[in-house]
C-alpha positions as CSV (number, residue, x, y, z in Angstrom):
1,X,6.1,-1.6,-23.1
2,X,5.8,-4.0,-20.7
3,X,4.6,-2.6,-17.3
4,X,5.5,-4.5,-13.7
5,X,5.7,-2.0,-11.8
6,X,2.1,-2.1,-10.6
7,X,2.2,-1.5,-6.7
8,X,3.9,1.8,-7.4
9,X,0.7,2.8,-9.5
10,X,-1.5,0.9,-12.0
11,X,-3.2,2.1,-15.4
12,X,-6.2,4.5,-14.5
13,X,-9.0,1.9,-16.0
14,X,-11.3,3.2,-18.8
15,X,-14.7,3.6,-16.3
16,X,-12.9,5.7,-13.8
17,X,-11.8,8.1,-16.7
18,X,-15.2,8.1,-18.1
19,X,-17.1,8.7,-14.6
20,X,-14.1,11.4,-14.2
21,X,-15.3,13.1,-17.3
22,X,-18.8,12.9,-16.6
23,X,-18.6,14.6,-13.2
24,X,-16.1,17.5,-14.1
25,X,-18.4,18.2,-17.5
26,X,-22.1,17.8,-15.8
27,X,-21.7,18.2,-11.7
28,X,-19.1,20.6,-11.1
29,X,-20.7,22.2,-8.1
30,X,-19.4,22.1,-5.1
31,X,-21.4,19.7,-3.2
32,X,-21.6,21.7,0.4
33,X,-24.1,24.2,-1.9
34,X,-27.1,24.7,-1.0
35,X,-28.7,25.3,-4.0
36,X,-29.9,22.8,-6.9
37,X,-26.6,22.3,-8.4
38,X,-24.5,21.9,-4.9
39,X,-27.4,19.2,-4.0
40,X,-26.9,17.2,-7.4
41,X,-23.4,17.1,-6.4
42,X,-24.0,15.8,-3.0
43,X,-25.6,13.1,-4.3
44,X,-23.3,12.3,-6.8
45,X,-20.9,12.5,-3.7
46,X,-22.9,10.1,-1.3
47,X,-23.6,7.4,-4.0
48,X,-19.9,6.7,-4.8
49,X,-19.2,7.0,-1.1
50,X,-21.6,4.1,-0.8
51,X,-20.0,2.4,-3.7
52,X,-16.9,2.8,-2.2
53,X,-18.0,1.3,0.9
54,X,-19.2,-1.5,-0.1
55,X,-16.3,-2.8,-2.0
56,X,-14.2,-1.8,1.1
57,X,-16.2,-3.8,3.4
58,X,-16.8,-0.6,5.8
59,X,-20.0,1.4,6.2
60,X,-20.7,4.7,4.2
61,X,-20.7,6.8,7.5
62,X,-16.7,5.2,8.5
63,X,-15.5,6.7,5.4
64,X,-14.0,9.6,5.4
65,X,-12.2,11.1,1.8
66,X,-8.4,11.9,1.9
67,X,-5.8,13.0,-0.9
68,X,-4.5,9.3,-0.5
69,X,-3.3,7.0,1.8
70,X,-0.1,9.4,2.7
71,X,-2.3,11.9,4.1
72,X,-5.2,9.1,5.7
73,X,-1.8,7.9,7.3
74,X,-0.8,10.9,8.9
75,X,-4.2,11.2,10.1
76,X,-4.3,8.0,11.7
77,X,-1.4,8.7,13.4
78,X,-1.3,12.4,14.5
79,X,-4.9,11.1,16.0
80,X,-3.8,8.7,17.6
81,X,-1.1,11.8,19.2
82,X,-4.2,14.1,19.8
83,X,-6.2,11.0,21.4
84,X,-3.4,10.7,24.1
85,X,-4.7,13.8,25.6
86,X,-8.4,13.3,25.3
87,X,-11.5,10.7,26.1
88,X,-10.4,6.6,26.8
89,X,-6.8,6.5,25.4
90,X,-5.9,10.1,27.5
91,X,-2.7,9.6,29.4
92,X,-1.0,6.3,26.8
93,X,2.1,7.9,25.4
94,X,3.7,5.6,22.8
95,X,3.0,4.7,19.3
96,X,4.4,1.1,18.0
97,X,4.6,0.2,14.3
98,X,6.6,-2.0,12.3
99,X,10.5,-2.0,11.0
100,X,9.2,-2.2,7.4
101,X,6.7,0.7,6.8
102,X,6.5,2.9,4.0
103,X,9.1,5.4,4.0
104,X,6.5,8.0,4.3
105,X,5.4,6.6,7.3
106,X,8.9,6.3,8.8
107,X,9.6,10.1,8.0
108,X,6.6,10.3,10.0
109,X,6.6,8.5,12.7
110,X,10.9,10.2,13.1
111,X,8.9,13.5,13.5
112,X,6.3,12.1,15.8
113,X,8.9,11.1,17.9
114,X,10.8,14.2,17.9
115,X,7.6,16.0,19.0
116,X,7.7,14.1,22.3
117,X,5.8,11.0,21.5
118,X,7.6,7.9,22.3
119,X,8.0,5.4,19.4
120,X,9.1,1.8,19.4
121,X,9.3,-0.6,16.2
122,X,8.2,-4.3,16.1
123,X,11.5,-6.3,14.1
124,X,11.1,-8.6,10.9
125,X,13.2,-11.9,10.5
126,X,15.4,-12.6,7.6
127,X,12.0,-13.4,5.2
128,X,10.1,-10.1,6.8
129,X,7.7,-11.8,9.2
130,X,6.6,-9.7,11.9
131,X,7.9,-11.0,15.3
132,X,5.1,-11.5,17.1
133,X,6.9,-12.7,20.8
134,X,8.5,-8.9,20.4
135,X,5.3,-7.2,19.7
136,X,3.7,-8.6,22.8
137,X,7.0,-7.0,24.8
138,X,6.2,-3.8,23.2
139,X,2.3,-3.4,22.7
140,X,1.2,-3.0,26.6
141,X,-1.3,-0.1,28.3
142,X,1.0,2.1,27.5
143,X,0.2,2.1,24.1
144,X,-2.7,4.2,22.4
145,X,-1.2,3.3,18.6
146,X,-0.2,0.3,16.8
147,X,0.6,1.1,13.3
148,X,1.4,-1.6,10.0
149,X,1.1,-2.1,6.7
150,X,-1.5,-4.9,5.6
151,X,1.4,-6.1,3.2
152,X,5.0,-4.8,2.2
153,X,5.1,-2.7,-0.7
154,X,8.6,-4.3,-1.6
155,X,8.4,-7.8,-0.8
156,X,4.9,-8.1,-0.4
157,X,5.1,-10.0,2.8
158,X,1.6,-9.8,4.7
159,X,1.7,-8.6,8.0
160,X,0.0,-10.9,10.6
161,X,-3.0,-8.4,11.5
162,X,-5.5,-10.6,13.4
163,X,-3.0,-11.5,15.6
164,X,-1.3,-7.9,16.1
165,X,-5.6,-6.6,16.4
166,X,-5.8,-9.5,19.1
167,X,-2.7,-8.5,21.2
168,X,-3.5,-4.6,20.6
169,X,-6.9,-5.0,22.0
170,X,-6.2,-7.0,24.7
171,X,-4.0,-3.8,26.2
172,X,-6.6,-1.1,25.3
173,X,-4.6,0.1,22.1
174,X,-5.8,0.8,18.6
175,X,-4.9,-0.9,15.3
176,X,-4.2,1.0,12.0
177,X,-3.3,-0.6,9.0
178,X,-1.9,0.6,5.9
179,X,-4.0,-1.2,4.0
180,X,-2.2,0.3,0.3
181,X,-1.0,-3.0,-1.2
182,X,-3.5,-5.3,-0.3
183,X,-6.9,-3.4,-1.5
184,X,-7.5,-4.8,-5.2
185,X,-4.6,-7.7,-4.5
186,X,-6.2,-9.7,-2.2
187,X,-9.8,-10.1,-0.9
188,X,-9.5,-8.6,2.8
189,X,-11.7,-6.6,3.3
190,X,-12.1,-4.1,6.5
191,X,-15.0,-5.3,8.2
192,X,-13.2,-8.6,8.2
193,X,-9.7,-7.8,9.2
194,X,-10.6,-6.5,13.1
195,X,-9.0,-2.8,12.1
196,X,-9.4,0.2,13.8
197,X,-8.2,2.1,11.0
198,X,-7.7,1.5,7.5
199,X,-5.4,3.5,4.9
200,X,-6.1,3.1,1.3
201,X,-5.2,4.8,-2.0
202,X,-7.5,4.6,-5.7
203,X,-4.5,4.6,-7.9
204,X,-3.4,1.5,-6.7
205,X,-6.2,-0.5,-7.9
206,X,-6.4,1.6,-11.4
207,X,-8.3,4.8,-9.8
208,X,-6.8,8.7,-9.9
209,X,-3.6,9.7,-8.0
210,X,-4.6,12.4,-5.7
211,X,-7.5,10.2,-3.8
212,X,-7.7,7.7,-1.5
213,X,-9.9,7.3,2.2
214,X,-9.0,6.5,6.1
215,X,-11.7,3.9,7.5
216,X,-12.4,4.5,10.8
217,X,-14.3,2.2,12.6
218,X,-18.1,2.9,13.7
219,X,-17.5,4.5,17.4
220,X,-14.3,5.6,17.0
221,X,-14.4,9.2,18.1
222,X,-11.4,10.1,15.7
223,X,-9.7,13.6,15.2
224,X,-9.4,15.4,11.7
225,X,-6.1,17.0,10.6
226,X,-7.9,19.9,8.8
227,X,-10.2,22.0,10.2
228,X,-14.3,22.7,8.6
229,X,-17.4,20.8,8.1
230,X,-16.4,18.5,5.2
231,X,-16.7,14.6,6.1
232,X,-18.8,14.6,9.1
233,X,-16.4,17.3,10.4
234,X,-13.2,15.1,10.0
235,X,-11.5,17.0,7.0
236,X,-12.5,19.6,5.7
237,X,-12.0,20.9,2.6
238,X,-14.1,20.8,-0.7
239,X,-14.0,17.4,-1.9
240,X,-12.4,16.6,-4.5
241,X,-15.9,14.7,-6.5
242,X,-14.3,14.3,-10.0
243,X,-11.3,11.9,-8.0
244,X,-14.1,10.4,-5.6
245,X,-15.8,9.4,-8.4
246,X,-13.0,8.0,-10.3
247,X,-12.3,6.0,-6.7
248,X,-15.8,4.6,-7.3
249,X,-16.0,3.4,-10.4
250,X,-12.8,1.7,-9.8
251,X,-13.2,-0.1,-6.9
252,X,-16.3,-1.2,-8.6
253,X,-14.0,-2.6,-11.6
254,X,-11.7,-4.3,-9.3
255,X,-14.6,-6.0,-7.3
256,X,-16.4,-7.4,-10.5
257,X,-14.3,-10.7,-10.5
258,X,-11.7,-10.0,-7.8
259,X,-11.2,-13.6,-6.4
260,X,-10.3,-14.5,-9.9
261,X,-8.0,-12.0,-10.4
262,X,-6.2,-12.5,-7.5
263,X,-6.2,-16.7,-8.5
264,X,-4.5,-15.4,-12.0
265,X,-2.1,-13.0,-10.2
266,X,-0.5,-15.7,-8.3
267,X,-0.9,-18.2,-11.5
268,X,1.8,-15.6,-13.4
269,X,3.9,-14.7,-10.6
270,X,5.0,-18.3,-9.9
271,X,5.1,-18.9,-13.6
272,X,7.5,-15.9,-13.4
273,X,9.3,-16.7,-10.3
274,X,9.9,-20.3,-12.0
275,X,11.5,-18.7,-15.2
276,X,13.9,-16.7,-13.4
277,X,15.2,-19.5,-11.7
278,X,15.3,-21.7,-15.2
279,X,17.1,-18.6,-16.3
280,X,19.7,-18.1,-13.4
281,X,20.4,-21.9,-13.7
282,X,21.0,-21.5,-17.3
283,X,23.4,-18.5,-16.9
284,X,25.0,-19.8,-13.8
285,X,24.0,-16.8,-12.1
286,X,22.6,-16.5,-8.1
287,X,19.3,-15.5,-6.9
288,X,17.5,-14.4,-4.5
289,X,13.7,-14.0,-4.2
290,X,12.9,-12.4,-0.9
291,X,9.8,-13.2,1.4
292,X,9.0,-16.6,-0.9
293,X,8.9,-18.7,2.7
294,X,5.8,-16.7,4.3
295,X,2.4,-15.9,2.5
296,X,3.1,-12.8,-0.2
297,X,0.8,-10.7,-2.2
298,X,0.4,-12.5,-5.2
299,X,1.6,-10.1,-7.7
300,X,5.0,-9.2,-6.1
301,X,8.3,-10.5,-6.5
302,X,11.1,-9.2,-4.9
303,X,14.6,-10.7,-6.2
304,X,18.3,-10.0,-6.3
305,X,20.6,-11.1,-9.4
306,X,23.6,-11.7,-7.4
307,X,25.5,-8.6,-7.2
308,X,24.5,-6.7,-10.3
309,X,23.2,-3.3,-8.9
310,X,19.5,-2.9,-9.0
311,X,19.8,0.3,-11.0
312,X,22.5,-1.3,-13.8
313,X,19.3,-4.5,-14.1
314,X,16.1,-1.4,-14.5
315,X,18.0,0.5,-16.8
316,X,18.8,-2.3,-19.4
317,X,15.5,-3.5,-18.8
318,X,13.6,-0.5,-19.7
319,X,16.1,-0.2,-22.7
320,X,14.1,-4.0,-23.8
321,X,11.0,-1.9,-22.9
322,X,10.1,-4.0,-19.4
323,X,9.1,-1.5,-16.5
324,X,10.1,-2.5,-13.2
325,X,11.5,-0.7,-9.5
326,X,14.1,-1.1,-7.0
327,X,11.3,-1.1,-4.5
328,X,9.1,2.2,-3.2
329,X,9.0,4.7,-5.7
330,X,9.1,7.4,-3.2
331,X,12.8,7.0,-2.8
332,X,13.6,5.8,-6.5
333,X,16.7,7.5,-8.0
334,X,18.5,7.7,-4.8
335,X,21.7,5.1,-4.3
336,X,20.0,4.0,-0.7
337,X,19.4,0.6,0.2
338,X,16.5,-0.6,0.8
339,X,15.6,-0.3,4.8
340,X,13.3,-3.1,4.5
341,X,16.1,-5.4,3.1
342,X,18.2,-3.6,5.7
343,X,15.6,-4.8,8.7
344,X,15.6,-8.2,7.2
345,X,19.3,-8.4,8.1
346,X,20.6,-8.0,4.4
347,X,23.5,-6.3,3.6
348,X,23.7,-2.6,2.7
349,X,25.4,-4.0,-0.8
350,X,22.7,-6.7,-1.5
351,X,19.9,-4.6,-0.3
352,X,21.1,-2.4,-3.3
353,X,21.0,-4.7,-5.6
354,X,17.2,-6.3,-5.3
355,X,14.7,-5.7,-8.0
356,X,11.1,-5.5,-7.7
357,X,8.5,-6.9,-10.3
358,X,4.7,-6.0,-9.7
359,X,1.9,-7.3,-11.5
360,X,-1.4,-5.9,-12.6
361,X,-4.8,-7.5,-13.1
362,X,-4.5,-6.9,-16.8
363,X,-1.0,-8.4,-17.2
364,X,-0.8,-11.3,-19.6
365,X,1.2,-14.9,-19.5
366,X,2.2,-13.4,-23.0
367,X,3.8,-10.3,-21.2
368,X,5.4,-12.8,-18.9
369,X,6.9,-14.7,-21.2
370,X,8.1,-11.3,-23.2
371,X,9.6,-10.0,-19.9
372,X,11.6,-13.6,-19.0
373,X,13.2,-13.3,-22.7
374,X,14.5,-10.0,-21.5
375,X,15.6,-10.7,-18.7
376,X,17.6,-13.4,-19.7
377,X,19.3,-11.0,-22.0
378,X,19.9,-8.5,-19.8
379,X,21.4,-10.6,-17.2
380,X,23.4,-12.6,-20.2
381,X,24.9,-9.1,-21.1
382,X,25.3,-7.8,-17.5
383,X,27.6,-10.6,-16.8
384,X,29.9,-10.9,-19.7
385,X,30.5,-7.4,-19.0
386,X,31.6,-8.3,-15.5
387,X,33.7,-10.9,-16.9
């Protein structure tokens, strides 16, 4: 098998398992115990949060465990809604993010708004920049939220967030950033990117599912969603060490040679990119690669093969044994298009049709190479079918 699909998930990496194994089979107490074994689990807690930390760029104390990004999203969010009402941002009403979010944070931000909190979306262009002349019309005193993703999980377009921190700040209004796609693809790191508020998720940089942490910034008096005395008061809840552990040990794999990794990432995406369109030139077939004009994660690729029907390309593909998406996994197996195509002005038929490749920091030129050679049949049979 050859697996591309790595911004939905990645691999969980061998150190994470082990640390995982260590923790349920030696420290399973629960670390808010007061007794010998709860305190050997609080430690075991507060080194990986410092681990954790430091690969994030944050300090131990802004950290604050979640389920995974989903949930440090919503928390963000329905703060930001519970901050209207209280302390320096009381009386701002509206919450402003982006036309390309995650699906789960569209689905959340619908409900938001149906609660009474007004919402306004910033617009893309046709490669999925962020217009930045619009978000200065929207982002004024008004505003206590501004909410985006450090980089598209389809096209993996990154999201100018200096420049959205700068205008947000200038009008009193906090920055989140779903910071999913970039942690373990690029080397941002929080205390650089001038972030309120920072979503991220282990298993997509080869940690557990089920884990993941919002960054809020030193100062930020910042609401929990679940009641109790768990992190510093700001979720509460047993926490979940085996998974935090697993988070550590991870991040501490993906920071041992990350600039590197990111370098060979982007080596093997354009050597991809390059065969496909050797390969569409050969068959005489179009394509598209979306977002390849503006700065992109460097493992993600985007592309439509004409009009064949993303889900007629993935199936014949994983018949060859390559893995790949139609884009976020959340909403995989339903005939939709894809709403982030749909915001770049596609069409509803071509924004069916696009096919995402991710790549890992353990993919290979060799699996590269075996994936282009499938493609190229694939697309070959695909279109003498047509014909």
């Amino acid at each position: 098998m050859i697996y591309l699909d790595h911004n939905a998930t990645t691999p969980v990496a061998a150190e994470a398992l082990q640390e995982m194994r260590d923790v349920l089979e030696r420290v399973w107490a629960n670390p808010s115990s007061a007794h010998g074994p709860g305190q050997a689990a609080r430690r075991v807690l507060a080194d990986a949060r410092t681990r954790i930390a430091r690969f994030l760029g944050c300090g131990p104390t802004e950290l604050v465990f979640t389920s995974g990004a989903t949930e440090a999203n919503h928390m963000a969010v329905l703060g930001a809604c519970n901050a209207r009402r209280r302390g320096a941002h009381c009386g701002r009403r509206r919450l402003v993010l982006s036309a390309v979010e995650h699906p789960s944070m569209m689905a959340l931000a619908a409900r938001v708004r149906d609660s009474g909190c007004p919402v306004d979306v910033i617009p893309v262009d046709g490669e999925g920049r962020l217009d930045l002349q619009a978000a200065h019309a929207l982002i004024d005193t008004d505003v206590v939220l501004v909410s985006v993703m450090g980089a598209n999980n389809e096209t993996g377009v990154l999201m100018p967030v200096a420049e959205l921190a700068e205008i947000a700040h200038t009008q009193g209004a906090l920055l989140h950033v779903d910071a999913t796609q970039v942690v373990g693809k690029s080397v941002q790191r929080f205390a650089d990117s001038a972030a309120d508020l920072w979503s991220v998720s282990a298993h997509k940089f080869n940690g557990p599912k089920g884990v993941g942490a919002l960054v809020v910034r030193k100062g930020l008096d910042w609401p929990g969603l679940l009641a109790g005395n768990q992190e510093r008061g700001r979720r509460g809840g047993t926490e979940n060490l085996p998974g935090i552990a697993g988070f550590a040990a991870a991040a501490e794999g993906a920071a041992l040679d990350l600039a590197a990794d990111v370098d060979r990432m982007t080596a093997l995406r354009e050597r991809f990119e390059s065969g496909l369109k050797r390969c569409s030139a050969q068959l005489n077939a179009p394509l598209t690669i979306y977002g390849c004009a503006t700065q992109r994660l460097p493992n993600t690729s985007l592309v439509r093969f004409g009009e064949l029907k993303a889900e007629h390309v993935l199936r014949a593909l994983e018949r060859t044994g390559v893995i790949a998406a139609s884009g976020s996994a959340c909403c995989s197996g339903r005939d939709l298009p894809s709403h982030v195509l749909l915001a770049q002005g596609e069409s509803p038929q071509y924004a069916r049709c696009a096919v995402r490749f991710s790549l890992g920091r353990h993919t290979t030129s060799e699996e590269i190479d075996a994936a282009l050679l499938a493609v190229q049949r694939v697309l070959g049979s695909l279109l003498n079918t047509r014909h």
